[in-house]
Backbone as ProteinMPNN parsed JSONL, in Angstrom:
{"seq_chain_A": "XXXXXXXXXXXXXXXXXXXXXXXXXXXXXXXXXXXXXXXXXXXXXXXXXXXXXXXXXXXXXXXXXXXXXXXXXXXXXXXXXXXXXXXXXXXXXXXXXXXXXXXXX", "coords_chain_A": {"N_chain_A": [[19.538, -7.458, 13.744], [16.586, -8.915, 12.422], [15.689, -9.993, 9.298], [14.453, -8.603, 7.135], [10.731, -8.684, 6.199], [7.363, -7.722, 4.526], [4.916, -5.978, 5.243], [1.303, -6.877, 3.886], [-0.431, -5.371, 4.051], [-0.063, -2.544, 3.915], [2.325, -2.479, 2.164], [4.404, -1.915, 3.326], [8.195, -2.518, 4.451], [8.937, -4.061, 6.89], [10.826, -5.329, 10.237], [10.193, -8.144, 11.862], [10.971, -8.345, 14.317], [10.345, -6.021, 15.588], [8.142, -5.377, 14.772], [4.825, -4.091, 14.819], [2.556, -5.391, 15.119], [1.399, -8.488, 14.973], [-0.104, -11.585, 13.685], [-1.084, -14.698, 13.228], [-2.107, -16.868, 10.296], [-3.736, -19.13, 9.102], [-1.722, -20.992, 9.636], [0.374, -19.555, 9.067], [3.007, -16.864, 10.258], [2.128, -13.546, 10.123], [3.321, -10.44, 9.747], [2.998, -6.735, 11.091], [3.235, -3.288, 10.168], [1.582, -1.001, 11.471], [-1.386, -1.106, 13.791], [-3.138, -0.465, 12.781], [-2.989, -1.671, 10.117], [-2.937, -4.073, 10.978], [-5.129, -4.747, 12.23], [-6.946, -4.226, 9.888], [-6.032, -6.546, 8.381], [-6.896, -8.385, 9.74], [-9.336, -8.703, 9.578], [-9.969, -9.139, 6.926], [-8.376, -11.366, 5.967], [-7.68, -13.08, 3.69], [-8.242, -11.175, 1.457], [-5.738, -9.276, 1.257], [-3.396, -11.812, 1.265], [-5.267, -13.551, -0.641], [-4.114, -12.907, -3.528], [-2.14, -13.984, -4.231], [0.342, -13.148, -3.378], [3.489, -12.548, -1.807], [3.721, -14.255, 1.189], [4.152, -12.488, 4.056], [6.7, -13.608, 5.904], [8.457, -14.54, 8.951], [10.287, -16.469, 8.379], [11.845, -16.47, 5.25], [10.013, -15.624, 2.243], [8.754, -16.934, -0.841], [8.828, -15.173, -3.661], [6.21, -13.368, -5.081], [5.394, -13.229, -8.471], [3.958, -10.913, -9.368], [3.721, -7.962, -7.936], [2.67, -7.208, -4.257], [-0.448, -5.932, -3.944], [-1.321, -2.439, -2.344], [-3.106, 0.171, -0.891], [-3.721, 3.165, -0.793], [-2.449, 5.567, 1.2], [-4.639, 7.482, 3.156], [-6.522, 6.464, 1.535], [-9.002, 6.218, -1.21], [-7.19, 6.281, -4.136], [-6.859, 9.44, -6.27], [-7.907, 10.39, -9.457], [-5.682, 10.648, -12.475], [-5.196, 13.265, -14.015], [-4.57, 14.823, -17.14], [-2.109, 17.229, -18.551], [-3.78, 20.396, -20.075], [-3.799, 20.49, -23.993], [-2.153, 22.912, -25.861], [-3.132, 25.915, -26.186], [-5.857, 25.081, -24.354], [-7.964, 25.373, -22.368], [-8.269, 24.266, -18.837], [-11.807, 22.52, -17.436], [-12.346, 24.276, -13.861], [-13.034, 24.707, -10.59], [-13.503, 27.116, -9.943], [-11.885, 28.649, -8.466], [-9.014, 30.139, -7.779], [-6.926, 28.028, -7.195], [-3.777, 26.251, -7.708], [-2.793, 24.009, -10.815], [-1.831, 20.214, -10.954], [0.225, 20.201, -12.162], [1.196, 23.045, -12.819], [3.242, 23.43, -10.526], [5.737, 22.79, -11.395], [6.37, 25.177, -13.646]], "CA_chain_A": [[18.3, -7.195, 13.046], [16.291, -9.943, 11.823], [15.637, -10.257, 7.936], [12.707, -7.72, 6.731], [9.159, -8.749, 5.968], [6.562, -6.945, 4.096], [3.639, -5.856, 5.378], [0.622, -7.44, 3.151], [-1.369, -4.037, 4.072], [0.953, -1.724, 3.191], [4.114, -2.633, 1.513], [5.842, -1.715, 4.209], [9.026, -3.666, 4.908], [9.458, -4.285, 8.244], [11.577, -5.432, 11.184], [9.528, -9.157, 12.622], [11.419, -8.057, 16.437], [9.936, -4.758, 16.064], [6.666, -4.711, 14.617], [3.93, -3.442, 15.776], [1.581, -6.113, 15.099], [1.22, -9.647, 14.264], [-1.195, -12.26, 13.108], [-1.596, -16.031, 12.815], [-3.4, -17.578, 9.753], [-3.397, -21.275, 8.085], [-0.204, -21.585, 10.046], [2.034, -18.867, 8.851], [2.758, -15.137, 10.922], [2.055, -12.229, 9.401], [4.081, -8.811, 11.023], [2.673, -5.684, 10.66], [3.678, -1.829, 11.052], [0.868, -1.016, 12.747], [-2.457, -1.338, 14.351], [-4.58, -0.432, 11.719], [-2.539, -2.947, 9.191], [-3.378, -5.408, 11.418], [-6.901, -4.741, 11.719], [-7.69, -4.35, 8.393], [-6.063, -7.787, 7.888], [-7.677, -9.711, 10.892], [-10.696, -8.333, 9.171], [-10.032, -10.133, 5.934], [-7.213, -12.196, 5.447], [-8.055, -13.058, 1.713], [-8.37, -10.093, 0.524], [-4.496, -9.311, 1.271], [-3.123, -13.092, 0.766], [-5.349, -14.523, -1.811], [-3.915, -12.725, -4.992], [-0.732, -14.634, -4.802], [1.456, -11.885, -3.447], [4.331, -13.082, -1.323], [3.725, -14.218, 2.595], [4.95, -11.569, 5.3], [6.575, -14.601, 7.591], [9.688, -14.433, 9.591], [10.973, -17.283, 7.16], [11.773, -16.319, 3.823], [8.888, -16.479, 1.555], [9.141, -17.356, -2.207], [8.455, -13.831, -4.144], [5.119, -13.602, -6.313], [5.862, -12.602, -9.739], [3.301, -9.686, -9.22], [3.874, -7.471, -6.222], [1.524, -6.711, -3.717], [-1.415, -3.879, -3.862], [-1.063, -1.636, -1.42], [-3.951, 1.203, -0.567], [-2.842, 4.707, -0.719], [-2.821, 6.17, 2.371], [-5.774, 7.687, 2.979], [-8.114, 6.255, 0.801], [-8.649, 6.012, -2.819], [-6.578, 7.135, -4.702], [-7.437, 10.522, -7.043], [-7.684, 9.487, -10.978], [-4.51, 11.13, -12.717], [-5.44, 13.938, -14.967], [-3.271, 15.027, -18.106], [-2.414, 18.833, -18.714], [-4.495, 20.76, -21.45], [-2.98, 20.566, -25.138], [-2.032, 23.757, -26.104], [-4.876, 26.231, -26.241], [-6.71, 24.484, -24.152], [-7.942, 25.894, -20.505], [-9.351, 22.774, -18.545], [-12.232, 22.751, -16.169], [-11.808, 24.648, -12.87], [-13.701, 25.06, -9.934], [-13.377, 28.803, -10.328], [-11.028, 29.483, -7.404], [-7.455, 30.659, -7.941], [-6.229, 26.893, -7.203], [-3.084, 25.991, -9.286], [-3.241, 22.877, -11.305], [-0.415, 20.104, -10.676], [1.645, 20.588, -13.784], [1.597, 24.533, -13.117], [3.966, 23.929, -9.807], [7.116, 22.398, -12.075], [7.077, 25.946, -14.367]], "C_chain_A": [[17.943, -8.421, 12.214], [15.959, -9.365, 10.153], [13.648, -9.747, 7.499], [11.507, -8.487, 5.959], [8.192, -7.76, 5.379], [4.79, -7.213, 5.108], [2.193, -5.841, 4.753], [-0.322, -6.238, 2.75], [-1.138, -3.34, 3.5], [1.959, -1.306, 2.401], [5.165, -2.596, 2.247], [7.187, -2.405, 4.729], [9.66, -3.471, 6.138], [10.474, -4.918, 9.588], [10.525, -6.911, 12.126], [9.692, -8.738, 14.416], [10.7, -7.109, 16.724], [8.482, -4.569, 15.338], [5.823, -4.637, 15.64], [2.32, -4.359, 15.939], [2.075, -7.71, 14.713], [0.358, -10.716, 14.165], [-0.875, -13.667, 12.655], [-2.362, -16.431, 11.632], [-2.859, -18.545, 8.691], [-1.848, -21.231, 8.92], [0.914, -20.901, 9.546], [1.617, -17.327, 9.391], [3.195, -14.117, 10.024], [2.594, -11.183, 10.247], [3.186, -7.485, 10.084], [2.611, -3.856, 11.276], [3.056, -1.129, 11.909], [-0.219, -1.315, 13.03], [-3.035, -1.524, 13.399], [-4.485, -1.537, 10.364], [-2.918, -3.96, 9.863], [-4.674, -5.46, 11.556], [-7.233, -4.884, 10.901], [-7.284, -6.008, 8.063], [-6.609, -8.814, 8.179], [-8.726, -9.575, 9.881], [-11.248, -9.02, 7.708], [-9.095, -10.537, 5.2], [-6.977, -12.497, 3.826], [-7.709, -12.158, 0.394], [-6.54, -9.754, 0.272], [-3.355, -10.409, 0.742], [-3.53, -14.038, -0.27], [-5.234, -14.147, -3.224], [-2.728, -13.097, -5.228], [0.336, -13.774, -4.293], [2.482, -13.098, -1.89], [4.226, -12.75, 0.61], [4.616, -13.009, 3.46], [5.464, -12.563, 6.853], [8.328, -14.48, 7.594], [10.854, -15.387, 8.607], [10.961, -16.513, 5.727], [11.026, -16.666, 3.053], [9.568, -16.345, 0.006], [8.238, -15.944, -2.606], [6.847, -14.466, -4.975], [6.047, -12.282, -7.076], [4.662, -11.547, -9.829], [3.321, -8.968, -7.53], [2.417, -7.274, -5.853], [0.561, -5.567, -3.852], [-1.499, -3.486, -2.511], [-2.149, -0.487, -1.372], [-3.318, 2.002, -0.174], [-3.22, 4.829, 0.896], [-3.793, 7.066, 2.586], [-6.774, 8.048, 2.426], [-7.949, 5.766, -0.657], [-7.793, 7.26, -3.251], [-6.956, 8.426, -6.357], [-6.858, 9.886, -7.948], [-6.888, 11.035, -11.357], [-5.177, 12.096, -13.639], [-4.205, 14.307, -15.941], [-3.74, 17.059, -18.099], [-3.444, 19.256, -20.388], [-3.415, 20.617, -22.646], [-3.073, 22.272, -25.094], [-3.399, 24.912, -26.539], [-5.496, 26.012, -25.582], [-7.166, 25.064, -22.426], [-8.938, 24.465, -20.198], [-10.174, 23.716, -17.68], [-11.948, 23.115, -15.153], [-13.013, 24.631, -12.006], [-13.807, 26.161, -9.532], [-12.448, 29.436, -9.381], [-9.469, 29.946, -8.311], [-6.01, 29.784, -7.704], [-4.837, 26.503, -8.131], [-3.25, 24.588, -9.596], [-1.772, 22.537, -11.048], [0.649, 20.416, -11.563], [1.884, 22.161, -13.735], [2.768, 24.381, -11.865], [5.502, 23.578, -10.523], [7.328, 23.893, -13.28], [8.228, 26.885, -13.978]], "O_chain_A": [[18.749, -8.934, 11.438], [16.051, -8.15, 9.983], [12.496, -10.178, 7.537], [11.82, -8.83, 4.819], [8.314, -6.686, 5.968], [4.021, -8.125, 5.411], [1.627, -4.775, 4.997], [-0.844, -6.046, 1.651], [-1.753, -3.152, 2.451], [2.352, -0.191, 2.057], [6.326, -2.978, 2.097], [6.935, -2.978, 5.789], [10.697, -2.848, 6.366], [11.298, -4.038, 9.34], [10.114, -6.509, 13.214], [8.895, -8.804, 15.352], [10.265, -7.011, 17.871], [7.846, -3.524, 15.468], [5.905, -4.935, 16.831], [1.331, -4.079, 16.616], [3.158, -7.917, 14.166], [-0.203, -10.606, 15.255], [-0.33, -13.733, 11.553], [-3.564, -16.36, 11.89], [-1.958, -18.623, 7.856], [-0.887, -21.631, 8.264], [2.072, -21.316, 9.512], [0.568, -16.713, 9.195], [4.24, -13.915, 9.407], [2.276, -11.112, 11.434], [2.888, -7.387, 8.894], [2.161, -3.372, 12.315], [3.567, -0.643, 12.917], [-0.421, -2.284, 12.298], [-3.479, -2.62, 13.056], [-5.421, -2.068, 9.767], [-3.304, -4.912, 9.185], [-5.331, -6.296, 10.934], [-8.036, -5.811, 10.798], [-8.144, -6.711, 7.531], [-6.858, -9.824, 7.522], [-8.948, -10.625, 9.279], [-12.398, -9.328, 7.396], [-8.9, -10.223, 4.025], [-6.117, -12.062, 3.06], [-7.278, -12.235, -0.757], [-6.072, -9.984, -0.843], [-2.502, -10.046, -0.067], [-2.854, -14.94, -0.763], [-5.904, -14.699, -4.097], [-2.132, -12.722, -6.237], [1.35, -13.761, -4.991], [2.064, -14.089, -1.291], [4.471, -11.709, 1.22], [5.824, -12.874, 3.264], [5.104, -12.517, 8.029], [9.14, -14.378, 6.675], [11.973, -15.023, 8.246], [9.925, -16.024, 5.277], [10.978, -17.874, 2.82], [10.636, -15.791, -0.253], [7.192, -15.648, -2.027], [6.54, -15.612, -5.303], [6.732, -11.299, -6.795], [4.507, -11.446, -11.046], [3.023, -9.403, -6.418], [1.404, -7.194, -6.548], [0.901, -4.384, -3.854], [-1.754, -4.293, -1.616], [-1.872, 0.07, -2.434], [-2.423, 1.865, 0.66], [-4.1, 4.259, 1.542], [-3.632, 7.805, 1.614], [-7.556, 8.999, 2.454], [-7.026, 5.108, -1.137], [-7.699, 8.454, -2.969], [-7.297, 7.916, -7.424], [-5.88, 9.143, -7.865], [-7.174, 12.138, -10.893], [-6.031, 11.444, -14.241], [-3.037, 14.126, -15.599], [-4.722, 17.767, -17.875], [-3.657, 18.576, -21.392], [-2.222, 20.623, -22.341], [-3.917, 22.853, -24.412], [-4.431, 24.59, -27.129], [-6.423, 26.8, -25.77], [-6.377, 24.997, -21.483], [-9.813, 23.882, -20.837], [-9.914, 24.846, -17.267], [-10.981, 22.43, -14.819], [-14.087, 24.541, -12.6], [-14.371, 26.208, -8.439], [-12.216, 30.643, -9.452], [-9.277, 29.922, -9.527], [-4.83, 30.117, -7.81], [-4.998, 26.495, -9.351], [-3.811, 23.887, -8.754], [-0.821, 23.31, -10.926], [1.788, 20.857, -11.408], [2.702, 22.626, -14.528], [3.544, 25.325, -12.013], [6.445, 24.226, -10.067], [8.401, 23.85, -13.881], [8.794, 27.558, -14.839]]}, "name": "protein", "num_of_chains": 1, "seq": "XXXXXXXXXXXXXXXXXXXXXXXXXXXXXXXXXXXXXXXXXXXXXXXXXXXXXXXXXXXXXXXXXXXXXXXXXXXXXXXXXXXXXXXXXXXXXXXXXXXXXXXXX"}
């Protein structure tokens, strides 16, 4: 097994022999887990590579001191809500839904 790689798309750390994709650009290969990581990257290289985050190449790249961003899996990701203070009933959409903090009682 060759020496894992991240996938710029995803985070994913991968396998160079076994991915499922890979990509050319300025002269260094990018691997990637799958199709759609590689699409999205053909699609704009930049966006993935130009915040400094650390190459996905078969060679050992030099870390960035900020990791990569990664896109949730499908999509944006929902903004975090906090539970009510005591007393407090939040907003509902009137169904019978539970809220996340009610499945840990």
């Amino acid at each position: 097994m060759a020496e894992l790689v991240k996938d710029l798309v995803c985070g994913m750390e991968i396998d160079p022999e076994t991915a499922a994709g890979k990509s050319e650009h300025q002269g260094t290969t990018y691997y990637f887990c799958a199709d759609g990581c590689k699409t999205d990257f053909d699609a704009d290289p930049a966006k993935y590579i130009g915040g400094g985050a650390a190459a996905a190449t078969a060679e050992p790249a030099t870390p960035s001191a900020e990791p990569a961003a990664a896109a949730p899996a499908g999509g944006a990701a929902a903004p975090a809500t906090e539970p009510p203070t005591a007393g407090e009933e939040p907003a509902t959409s009137g169904g019978s839904e539970k809220r996340w903090w009610e499945f840990w009682k």
